[in-house]
N, C-alpha and C positions, 0 to 999 in steps of 0.2 A: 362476799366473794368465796369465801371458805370456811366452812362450818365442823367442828370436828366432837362428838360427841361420843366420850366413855371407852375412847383405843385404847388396847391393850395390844400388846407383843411377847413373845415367852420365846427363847432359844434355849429347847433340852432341860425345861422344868424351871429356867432361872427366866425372872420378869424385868423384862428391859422397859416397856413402855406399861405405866400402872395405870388404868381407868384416866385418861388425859383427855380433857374438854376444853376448845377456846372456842374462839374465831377471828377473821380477819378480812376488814372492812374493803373496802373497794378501792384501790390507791395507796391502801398502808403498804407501810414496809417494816417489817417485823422481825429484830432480830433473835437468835436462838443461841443461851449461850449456859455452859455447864461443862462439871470436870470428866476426862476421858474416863468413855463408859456410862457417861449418862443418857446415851441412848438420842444421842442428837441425830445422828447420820440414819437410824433407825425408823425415827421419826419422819424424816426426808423421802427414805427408799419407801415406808408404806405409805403414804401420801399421795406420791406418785408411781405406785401400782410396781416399783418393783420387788417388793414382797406383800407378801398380803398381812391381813391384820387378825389377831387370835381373835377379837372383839372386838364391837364396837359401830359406830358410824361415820361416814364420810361425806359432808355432801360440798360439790361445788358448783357455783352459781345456780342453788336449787336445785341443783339434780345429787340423786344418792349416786354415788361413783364407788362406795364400799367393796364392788365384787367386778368393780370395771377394770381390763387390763390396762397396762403403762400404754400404749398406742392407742387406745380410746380417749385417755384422757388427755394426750396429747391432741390428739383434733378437737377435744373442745376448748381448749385454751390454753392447758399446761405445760410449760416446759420445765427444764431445769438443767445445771451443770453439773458436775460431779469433784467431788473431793483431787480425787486422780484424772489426768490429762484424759479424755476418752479422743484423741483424734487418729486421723489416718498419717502416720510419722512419713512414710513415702511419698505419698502426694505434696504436691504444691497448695500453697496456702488459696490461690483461686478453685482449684477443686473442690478442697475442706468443705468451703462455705456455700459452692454452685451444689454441691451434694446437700446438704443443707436447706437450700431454698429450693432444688427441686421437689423435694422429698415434701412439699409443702402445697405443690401443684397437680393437677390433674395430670398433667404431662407427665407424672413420674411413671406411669405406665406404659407411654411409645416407645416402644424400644427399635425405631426403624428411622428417625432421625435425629441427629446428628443436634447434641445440647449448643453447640456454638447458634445455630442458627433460633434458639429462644432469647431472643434481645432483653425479653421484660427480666428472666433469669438474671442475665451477666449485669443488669441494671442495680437490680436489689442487692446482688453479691461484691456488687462496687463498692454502694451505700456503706454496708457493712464493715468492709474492708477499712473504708476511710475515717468512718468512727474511732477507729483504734489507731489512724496513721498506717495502715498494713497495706497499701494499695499499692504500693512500689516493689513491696514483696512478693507481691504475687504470684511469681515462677519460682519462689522458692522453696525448696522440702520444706514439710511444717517440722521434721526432725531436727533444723539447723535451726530453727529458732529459741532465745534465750527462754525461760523457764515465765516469766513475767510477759512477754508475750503470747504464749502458750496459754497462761491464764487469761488472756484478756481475748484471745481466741477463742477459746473454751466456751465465755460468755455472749460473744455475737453468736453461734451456731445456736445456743440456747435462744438468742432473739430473731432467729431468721425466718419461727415460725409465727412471728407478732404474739406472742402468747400474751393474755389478760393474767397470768400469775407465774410468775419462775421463781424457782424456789432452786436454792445457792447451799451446795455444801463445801465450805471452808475456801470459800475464791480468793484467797492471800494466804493459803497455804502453801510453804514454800520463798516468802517474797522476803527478799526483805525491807527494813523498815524504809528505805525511799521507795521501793517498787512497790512497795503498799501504798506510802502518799500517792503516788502518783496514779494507783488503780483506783481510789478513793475519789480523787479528783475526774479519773474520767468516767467512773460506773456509773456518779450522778448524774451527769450525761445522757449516758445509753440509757438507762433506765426508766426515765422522763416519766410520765404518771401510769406506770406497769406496779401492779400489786406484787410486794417482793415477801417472799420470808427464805429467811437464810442462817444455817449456826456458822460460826466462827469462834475461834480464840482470840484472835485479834480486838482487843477491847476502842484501839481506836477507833476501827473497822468498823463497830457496830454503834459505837456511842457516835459516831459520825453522821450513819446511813440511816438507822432504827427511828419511826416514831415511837414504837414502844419494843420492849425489850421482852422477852422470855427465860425465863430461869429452868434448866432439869437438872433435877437432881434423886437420881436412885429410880429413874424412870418416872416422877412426878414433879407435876411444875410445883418448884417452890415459890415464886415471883413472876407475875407479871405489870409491868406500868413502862413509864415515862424513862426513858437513858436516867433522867435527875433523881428520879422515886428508887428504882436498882442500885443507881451509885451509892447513897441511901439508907438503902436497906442493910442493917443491923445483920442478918443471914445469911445474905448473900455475901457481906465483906468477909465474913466469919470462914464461907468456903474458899475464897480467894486468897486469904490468907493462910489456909492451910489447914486450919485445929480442928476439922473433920466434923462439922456440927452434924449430930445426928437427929433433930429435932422434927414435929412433924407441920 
C-alpha cells in the first residue's frame, strides 16, 4: 500500500526526518509513536503532500507520488485528519459532511443545481453521520459541538472520500480518558479493513488499534514491530521513562 524509501526533511539546517524507510502492507494499521519533536506530524504532512520532502522516495500503490501535490494524492486513495479540528465552525454538521462527499463527485463542478436535489449525496452524508450517532444533529453549528465529537467528525470527513489509506494525526488529542474509550471503541468500527497509519500519545490508543507500532526518535525510527515487541523493548521503555537515551 505504501512504500517509503530514504525521507529526509530539514527546517532551517535542523533535521527533523533522517533517511526513514518502511512500508505498509494492505489493511495494516500502523501506529506512530515518539517524544515531542520527533518529527511525527512531519512525517504525516510529507506523506500526504502537505510539505514536500528534502529527499527521498514515496511511492503509493506503486505509483511514485514523491513530487505529487496533497490533491492528487487524495484522488488516488489518500485521506487523512489532522491534529487540529480543520472543520467549517458555522455550518451545520449536515453541510460539513455533504461538502465532503460532494467534493468527492463529478457533480462538484455544477454550479447551476441546487445540492438538495443529489439524493445519492444526502444518502452517503446520512451513512456517515449515523456512524458516529451525529444524525440527529444535523442542523446543528459544528461550533456548538463538544471537542470528542468534533474529533470523531474530523474522522468521517477524512472517510467520505472511501480512501484505501488515512493517515491520523493525534485523533485523541484533546479527549479525555472516557472520550478516548469510547473513540477507540467506535474508530474500529469506521475503519473496517482501510489501511491506517497514524501517531498518537495516547499509548492505549495505539496498543489498542496498531498491528505494528513505529518508534521516532530524533527524526529516525528507532523500533518497529508488534504493540508486544515495543512494550518490550529495552529503548523504547528507556525514552518513556524519561533518562533521555541517546543511543543509535
Amino acid at each position: 500500500m505504501l512504500k517509503v524509501k530514504n525521507l529526509s526533511q530539514n527546517y532551517g539546517g535542523v533535521t527533523v526526518l533522517n533517511n526513514i524507510s518502511f512500508s505498509i502492507k494492505s489493511g495494516e494499521r500502523v501506529g506512530l509513536i515518539g517524544p515531542n519533536g520527533a518529527g511525527k506530524t512531519t512525517m504525516i504532512n510529507v506523506l500526504t503532500g502537505l510539505l514536500p520532502s528534502a529527499s527521498g522516495q514515496i511511492y503509493f500503490l506503486d505509483q511514485d507520488i514523491t513530487g505529487m501535490p496533497a490533491y492528487k494524492r487524495a484522488r488516488l486513495g489518500m485521506a487523512r485528519s489532522f491534529q487540529i479540528n480543520t472543520l467549517f465552525p458555522e455550518l451545520n454538521l449536515l453541510d460539513n459532511v455533504r461538502l465532503a462527499v460532494q467534493g468527492t463527485k463529478p457533480s462538484r463542478f455544477q454550479m447551476l443545481r441546487f445540492i438538495n436535489s443529489y439524493a445519492d449525496i444526502l444518502e452517503e452524508t446520512r451513512a456517515l453521520l449515523e456512524l458516529v450517532n451525529l444524525w440527529e444533529k444535523r442542523y446543528a453549528a459544528t461550533g456548538t459541538l463538544s471537542h470528542g465529537e468534533k474529533r470523531q467528525l474530523e474522522i468521517i470527513l477524512a472517510l467520505a472520500s472511501r480512501p484505501k489509506l488515512l493517515l491520523m494525526d493525534e485523533p485523541s488529542a484533546g479527549l479525555t480518558i472516557e472520550q478516548t474509550s469510547d473513540l477507540i471503541n467506535r474508530i474500529g468500527d469506521l475503519l473496517g479493513d482501510i489501511t491506517v497509519f497514524f501517531c498518537a500519545h495516547d499509548m492505549e490508543l495505539v496498543f489498542s488499534l496498531a498491528d505494528r507500532v513505529m518508534v521516532l526518535y530524533y527524526g529516525k525510527i528507532l523500533a518497529l514491530g508488534t504493540p508486544q515487541e515495543i512494550q518490550s523493548n529495552s529503548k523504547v521503555r528507556e525514552i518513556y521513562l524519561g533518562t533521555g537515551y541517546q543511543g543509535t
